[in-house]
N, C-alpha and C positions, 0 to 999 in steps of 0.2 A: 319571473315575477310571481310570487304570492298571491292570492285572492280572499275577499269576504269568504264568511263562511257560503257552501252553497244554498243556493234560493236567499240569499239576503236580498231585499231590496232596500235601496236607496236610493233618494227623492233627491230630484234637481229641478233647477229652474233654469232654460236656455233660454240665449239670446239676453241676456240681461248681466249686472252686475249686482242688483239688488233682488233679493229673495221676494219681494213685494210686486216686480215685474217679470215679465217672460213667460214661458209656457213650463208646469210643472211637465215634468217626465219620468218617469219610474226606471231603475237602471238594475240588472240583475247582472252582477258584475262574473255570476260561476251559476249558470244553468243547468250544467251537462247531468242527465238523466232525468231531468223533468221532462216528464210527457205534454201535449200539446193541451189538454183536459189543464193539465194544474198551470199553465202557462195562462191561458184565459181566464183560470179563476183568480189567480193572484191579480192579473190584469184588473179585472172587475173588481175586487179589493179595494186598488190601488186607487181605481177612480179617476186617472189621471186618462190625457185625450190618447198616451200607446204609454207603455211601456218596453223598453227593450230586453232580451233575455240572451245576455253574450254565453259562447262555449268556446271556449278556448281550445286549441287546435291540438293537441298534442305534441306532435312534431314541428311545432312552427310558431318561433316568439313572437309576440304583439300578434296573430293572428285569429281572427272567432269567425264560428257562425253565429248568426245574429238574428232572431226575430223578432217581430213586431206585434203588440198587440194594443187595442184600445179594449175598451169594458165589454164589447159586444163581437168584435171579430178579428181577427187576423190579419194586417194588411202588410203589402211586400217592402215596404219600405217608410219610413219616420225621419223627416228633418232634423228635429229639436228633440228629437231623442239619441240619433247618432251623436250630435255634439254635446249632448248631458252626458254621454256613454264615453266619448275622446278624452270631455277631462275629467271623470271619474277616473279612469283608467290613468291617468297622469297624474292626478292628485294622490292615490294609493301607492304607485311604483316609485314617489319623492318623498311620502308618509313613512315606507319602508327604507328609507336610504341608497333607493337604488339610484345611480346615475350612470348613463353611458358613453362606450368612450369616445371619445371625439375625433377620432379615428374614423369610426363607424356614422358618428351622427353630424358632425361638425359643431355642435353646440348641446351642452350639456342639459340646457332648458329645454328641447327638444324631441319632440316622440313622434313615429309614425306606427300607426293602426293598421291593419288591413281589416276590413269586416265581409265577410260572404254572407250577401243577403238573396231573398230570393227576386230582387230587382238588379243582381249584379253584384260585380265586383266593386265598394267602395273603398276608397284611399281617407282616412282620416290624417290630418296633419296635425300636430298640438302643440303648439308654443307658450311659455311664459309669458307674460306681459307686465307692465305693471297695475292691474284692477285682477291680476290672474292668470291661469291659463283661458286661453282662447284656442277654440279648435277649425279647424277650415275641413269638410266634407266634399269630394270632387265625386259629380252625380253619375249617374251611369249614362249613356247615350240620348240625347232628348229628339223630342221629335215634335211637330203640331199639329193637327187637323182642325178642317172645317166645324164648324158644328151644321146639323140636319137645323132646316127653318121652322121646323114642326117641333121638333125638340128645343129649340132654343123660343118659342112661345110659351113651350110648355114650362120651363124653365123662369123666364120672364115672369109668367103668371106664378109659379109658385113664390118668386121672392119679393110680389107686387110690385113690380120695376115695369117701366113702359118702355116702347124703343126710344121715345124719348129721351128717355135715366141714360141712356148710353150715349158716349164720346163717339161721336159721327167719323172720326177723324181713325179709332181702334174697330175692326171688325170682330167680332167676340169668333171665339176660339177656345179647341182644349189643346192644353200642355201637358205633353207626355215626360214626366222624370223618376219612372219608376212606378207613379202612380198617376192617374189621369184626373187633371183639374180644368173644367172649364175657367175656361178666362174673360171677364166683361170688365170693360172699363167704364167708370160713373160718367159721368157729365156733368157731375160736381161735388168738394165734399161732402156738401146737406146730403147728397143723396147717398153717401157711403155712411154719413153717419145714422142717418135714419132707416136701420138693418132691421123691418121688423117682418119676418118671413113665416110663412105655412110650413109651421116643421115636416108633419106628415108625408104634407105635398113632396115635399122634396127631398126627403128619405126615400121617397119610395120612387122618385124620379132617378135620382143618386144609386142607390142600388141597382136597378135595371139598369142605368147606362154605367156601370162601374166607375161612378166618379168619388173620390174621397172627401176632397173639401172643393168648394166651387171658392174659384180666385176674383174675388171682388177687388178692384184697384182704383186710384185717380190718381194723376201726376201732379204733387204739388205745384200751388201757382207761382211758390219763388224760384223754383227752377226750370229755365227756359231750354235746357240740355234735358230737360228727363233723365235726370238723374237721382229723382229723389220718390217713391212712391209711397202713397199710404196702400194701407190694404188691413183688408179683412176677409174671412173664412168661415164661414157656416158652414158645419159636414155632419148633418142629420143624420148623412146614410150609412158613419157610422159609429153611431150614438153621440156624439158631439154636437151641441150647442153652436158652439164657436169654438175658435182657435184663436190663441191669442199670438201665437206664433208659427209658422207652418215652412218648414227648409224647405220640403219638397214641392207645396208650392211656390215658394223662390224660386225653384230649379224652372218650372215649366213656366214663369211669367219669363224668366231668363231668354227661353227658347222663344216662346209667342212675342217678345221684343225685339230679337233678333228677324225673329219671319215677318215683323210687318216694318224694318228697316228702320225702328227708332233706338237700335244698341247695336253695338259691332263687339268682335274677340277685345277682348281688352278693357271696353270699360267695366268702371264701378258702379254699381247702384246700388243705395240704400232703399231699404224698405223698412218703413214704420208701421207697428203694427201690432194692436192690442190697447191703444190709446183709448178706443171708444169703448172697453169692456175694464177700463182702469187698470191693465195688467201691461206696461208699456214694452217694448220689445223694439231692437234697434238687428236685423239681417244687414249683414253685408255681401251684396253678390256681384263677384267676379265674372263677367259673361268670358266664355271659353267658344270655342269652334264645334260644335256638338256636344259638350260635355261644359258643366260651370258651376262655381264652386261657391261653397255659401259661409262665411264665416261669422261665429257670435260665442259669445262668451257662457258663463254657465255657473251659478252658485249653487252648494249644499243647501236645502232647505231641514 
């Protein structure tokens, strides 16, 4: 397969089918020889919450290395920038005329990715649909831990939330999917939508405990399965405002629902998410046995 010229970037929006919702993502579809210096500065550029910077494998089709950056640092892994990346790379090799055989793939609408990140080996899958290609991302190993009671005060007070604001029912937790997000569940939507947080505070809480985005959640009231969650992300710590979209914290709400016995292998859950910052955004996550898989759609902006 072909590629952009190198260092092109191209701008998507995941998680969405309309350019007006979703999370922008910056996608460098041929990085190889950019230094980690011009990686962060295009990133900064770009403006966008990471950009991905694929390098294609030599030896090895559909395969990259693949990193991540937002405007300010480096991090080992990107949700909605892996799937702006899956169907970027789908959308380019059907631009080119390429399709393959069916032999090999069973359906010609069909692609699979491998990316080497440095949070692991991830599997992208890319299908056709009708609104598009839609990509599915299967996470590296997840994991949960406790949160310290000193740090989750601290925590509390940076995003003026009282233990009250929490669902008595969800004991807050971080989720491990590559990258580490704590996890709190509101006590109701008012209280998810009323997100007005001490940036500083929690930049710099963020940082020291290496969290990326902190996974703000509440289970819609018409779903009596928990099957359905809003959510939002603030990740000051690294330089993001909000997130209007976040895969990878998909992944670790995934794990932390599995650990406290409200999702089992198998189910679906939606997550809605970017509604209170007007950038709407529709996750779909597959919960898996240690590993689970996030699928959303992705337009050219």
């Amino acid at each position: 397969m072909s590629r952009t010229e190198p260092g092109t970037v191209l701008r998507y929006a995941a998680f969405t089918d309309n350019p007006e919702g979703g999370n922008p993502a910056g996608v460098v579809l041929d990085a190889r020889g950019m230094p980690d210096t011009q990686m962060q500065h295009v990133a900064a550029e770009v403006g966008y919450s990471e950009t991905a910077f694929l390098s294609p494998l030599a030896d090895k089709e559909d395969e990259f290395d693949v990193r991540y950056f937002t405007p300010s640092a480096e991090v080992d892994f990107c949700g909605h920038a892996t799937i702006a990346s899956g169907v970027a790379l789908a959308e380019f090799a059907a631009a080119e005329g390429e399709r393959d055989e069916a032999d090999d793939y069973g359906d010609a609408t069909a692609r699979t990715f491998v990316f080497h990140t440095k949070a692991g080996l991830i599997i992208v899958d890319v299908l056709l649909t009708p609104v598009g290609y839609a990509a599915t991302l299967t996470s590296p190993p997840t994991s949960v831990q406790s949160i310290d009671d000193d740090v989750l005060d601290e925590l509390l007070d940076a995003l003026d939330w009282h233990e009250d604001d929490l669902d008595e029912r969800f004991p807050p937790a971080i989720g491990w999917s590559g990258n580490w997000h704590p996890v709190l569940v509101a006590e109701s939507r008012h209280r998810l939508h009323r997100l007005d947080y001490d940036y500083d505070q929690l930049a710099e809480l963020s940082k020291r405990e290496g969290w990326t985005t902190i996974q703000l959640v509440f289970p819609d009231d018409n779903d009596r399965m928990l099957r359905t969650w809003h959510s939002r992300n603030p990740a000051p710590g690294v330089g993001i405002d909000e997130d209007p979209a976040t895969g990878s914290a998909a992944v670790a709400l995934g794990a932390y629902l599995v650990s406290v016995g409200a999702a089992a292998p198998g189910d679906v859950v939606t997550i809605l998410q970017g509604d209170d910052m007007g950038r709407p955004s529709i996750l779909l996550l597959t919960i898996g046995n240690g590993q689970m898989r996030v699928t959303g759609t992705a337009v050219q902006l």
